[in-house]
C-alpha positions as CSV (number, residue, x, y, z in Angstrom):
1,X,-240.0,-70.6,89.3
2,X,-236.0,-71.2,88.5
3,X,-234.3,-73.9,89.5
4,X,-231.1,-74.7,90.9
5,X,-229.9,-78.1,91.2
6,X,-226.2,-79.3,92.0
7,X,-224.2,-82.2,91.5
8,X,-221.5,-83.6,94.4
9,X,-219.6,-86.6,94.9
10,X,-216.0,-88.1,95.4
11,X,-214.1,-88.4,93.2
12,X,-214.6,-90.7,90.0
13,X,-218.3,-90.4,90.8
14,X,-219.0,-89.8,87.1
15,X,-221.0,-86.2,88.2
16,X,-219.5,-84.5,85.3
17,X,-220.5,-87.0,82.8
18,X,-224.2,-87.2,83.9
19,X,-224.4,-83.5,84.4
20,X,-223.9,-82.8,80.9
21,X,-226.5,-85.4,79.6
22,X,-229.2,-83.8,81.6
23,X,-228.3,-80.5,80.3
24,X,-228.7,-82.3,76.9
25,X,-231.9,-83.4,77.9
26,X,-233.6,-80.9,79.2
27,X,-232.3,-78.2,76.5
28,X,-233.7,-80.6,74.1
29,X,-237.5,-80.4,75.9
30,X,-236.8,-76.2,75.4
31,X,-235.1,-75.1,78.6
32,X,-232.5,-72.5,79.0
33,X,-229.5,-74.4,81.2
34,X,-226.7,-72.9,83.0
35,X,-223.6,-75.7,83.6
36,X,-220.9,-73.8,85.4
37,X,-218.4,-75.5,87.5
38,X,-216.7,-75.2,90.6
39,X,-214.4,-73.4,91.4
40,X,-214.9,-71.3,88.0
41,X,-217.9,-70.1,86.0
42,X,-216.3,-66.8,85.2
43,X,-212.6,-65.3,84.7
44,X,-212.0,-64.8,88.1
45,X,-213.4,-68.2,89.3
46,X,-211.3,-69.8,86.7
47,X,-207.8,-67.7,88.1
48,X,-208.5,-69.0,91.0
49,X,-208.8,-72.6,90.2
50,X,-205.5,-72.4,88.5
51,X,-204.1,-72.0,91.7
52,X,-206.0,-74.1,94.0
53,X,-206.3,-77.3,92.3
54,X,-202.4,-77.1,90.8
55,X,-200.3,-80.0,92.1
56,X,-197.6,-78.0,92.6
57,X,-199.2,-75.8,95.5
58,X,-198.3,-78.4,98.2
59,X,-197.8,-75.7,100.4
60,X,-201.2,-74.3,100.5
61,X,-202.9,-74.2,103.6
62,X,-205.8,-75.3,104.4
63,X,-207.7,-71.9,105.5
64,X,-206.3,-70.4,102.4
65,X,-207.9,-73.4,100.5
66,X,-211.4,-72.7,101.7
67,X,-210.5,-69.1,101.3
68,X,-210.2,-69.6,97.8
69,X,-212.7,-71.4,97.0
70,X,-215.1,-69.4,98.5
71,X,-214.0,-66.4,96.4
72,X,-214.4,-68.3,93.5
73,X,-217.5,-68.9,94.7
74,X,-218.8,-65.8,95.8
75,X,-218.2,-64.4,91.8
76,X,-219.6,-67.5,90.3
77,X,-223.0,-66.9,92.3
78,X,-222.6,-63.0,91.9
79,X,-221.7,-62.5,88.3
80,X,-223.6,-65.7,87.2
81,X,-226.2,-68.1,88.9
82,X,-228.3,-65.3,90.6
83,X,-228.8,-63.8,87.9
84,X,-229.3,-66.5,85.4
85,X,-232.1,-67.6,88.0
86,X,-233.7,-64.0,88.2
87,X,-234.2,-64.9,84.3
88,X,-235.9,-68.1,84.7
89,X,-233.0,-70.5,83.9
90,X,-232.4,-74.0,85.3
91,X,-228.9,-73.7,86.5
92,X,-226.6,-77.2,86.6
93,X,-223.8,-76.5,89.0
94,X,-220.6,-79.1,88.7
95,X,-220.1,-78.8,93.0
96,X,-221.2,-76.0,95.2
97,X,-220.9,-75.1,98.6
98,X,-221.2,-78.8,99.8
99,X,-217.8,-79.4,98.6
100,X,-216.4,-77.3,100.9
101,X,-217.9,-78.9,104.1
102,X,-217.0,-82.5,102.4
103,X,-213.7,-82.1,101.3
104,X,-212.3,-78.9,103.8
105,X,-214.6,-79.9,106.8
106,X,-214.7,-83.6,106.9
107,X,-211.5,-84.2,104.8
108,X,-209.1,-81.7,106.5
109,X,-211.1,-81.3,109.6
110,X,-211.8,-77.7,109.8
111,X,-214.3,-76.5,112.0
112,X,-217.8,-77.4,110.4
113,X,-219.8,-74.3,111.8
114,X,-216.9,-72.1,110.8
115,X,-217.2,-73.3,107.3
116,X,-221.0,-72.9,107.0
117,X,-220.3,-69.0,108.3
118,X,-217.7,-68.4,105.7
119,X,-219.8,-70.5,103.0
120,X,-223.1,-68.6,103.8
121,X,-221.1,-64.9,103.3
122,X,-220.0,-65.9,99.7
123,X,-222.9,-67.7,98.4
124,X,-225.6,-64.7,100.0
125,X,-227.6,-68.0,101.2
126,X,-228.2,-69.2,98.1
127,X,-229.0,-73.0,98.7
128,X,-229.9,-75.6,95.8
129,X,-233.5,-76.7,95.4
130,X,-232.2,-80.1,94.7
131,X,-228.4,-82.0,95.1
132,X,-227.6,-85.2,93.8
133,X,-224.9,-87.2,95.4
134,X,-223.2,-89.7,92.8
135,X,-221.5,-92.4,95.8
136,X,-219.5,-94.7,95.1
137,X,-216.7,-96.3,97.1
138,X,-213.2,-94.5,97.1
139,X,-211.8,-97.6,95.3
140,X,-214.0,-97.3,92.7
141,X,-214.0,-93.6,92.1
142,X,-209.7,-93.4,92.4
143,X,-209.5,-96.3,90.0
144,X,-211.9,-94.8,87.1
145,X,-209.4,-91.5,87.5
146,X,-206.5,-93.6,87.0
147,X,-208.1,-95.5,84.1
148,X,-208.4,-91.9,82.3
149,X,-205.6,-91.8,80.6
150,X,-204.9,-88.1,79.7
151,X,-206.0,-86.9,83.3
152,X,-203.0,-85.3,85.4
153,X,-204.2,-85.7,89.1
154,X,-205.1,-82.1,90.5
155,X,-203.6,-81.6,94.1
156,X,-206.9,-82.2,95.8
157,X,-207.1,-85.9,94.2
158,X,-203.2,-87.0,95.1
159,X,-204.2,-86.8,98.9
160,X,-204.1,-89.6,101.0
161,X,-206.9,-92.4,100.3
162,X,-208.3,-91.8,104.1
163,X,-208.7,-88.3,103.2
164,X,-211.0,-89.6,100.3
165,X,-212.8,-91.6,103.0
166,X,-213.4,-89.2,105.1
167,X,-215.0,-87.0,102.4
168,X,-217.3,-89.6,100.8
169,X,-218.8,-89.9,104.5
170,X,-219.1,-86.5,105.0
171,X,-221.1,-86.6,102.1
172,X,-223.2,-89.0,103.1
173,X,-223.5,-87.9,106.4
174,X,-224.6,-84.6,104.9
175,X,-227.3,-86.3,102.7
176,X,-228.7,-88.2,105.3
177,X,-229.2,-85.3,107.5
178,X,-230.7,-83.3,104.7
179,X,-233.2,-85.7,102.7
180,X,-235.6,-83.3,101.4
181,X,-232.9,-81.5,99.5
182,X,-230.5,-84.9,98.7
183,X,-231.0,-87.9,96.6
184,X,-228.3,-90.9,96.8
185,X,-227.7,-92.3,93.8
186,X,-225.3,-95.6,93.7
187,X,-222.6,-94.8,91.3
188,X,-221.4,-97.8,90.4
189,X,-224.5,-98.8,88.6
190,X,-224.3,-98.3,84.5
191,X,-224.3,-94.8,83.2
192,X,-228.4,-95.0,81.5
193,X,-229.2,-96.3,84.6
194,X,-227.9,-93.4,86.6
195,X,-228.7,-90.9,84.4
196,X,-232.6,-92.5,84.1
197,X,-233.0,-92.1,87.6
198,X,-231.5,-88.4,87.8
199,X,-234.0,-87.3,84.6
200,X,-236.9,-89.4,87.0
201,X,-236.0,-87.0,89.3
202,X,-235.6,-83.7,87.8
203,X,-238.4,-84.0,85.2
204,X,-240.7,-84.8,88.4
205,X,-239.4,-81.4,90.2
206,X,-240.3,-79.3,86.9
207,X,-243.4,-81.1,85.6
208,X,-245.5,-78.2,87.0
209,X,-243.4,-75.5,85.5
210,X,-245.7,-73.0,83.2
211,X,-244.8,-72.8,79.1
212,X,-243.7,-69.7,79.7
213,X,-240.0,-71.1,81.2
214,X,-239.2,-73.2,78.2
């Protein structure tokens, strides 16, 4: 049994952060974890988020966008998480396919169902076994980037703060639709008490695992 869990949020949501220290801890109890991120994971994935998330792109279009991304996607789960989960590997994806219905469907406003046509092509179907959503008001999330000193802002983060808005609800309106597969964790709360509640939470989904996957 592999697993395949993904981490989504706005931005300033602190995914990244707690991602990494649940790869540390469940490395440290003898799994084998895959962390890739989105878009990139492999050379091509990384090309292309060169292009997409650089501020100087203002004239990308929007079906280009998720055009994009969805090539980078379609590698990443080709070359990458299939087969890392054919081999019995936890996989820790930095955003998936969610993304692209919060921040191209609810944030721009392209069609939803056309989105989950084009997202289902590049991915093969692959869904995650379990998301966490990090939420945290866009306030919050845009102030924490701008505290970070030695970030530059990619173009998706200098868009308007209703754009923001509109993704953190299509996130949660996601979540809420989808609660066997979501957990809502408030963001705003310390990190070890985050990160507590997302090891809870994973350690419970692969208690049952067999030796034999560590």
């Amino acid at each position: 049994m592999s697993l395949f869990i993904t981490f989504e949020g706005p931005e300033g949501s602190g995914k990244t952060t707690q991602l990494q220290a649940l790869r540390g801890h469940l490395e440290a109890r003898g799994f084998h974890v895959y962390a890739p991120r989105e878009p990139g994971g492999t050379r091509i994935g990384d090309l292309v988020r060169d292009i997409v998330l650089n501020p100087e792109h203002t004239e990308m279009q929007p079906a280009a966008e998720i055009l994009l991304f969805s090539a980078a996607r379609a590698q990443l789960v080709g070359q990458e998480i299939r087969p890392r989960l054919a081999q019995g590997q936890i996989v820790l994806c930095d955003r998936y396919a969610d993304s692209t219905l919060a921040y191209q469907g609810y944030g721009l406003g392209l069609d939803l169902q056309t989105l989950r046509v084009i997202t289902a092509f590049a991915t093969g179907g692959l869904q995650p076994d379990l998301t966490f959503l990090l939420d945290v008001p866009v306030e919050v999330g845009l102030a924490r980037k701008r505290g970070q000193a030695a970030n530059e802002w990619n173009r998706m983060e200098r868009r308007q703060r209703e754009y923001h808005e509109r993704v953190r609800a299509g996130y949660r309106e996601m979540a809420q639709a989808e609660p066997a597969r979501w957990r809502i964790l408030d963001a705003t709360q310390d990190f070890d008490a985050v990160q507590s509640a997302i090891r809870a939470e994973v350690d419970r989904l692969i208690g049952g695992l067999p030796q034999s996957r560590k």
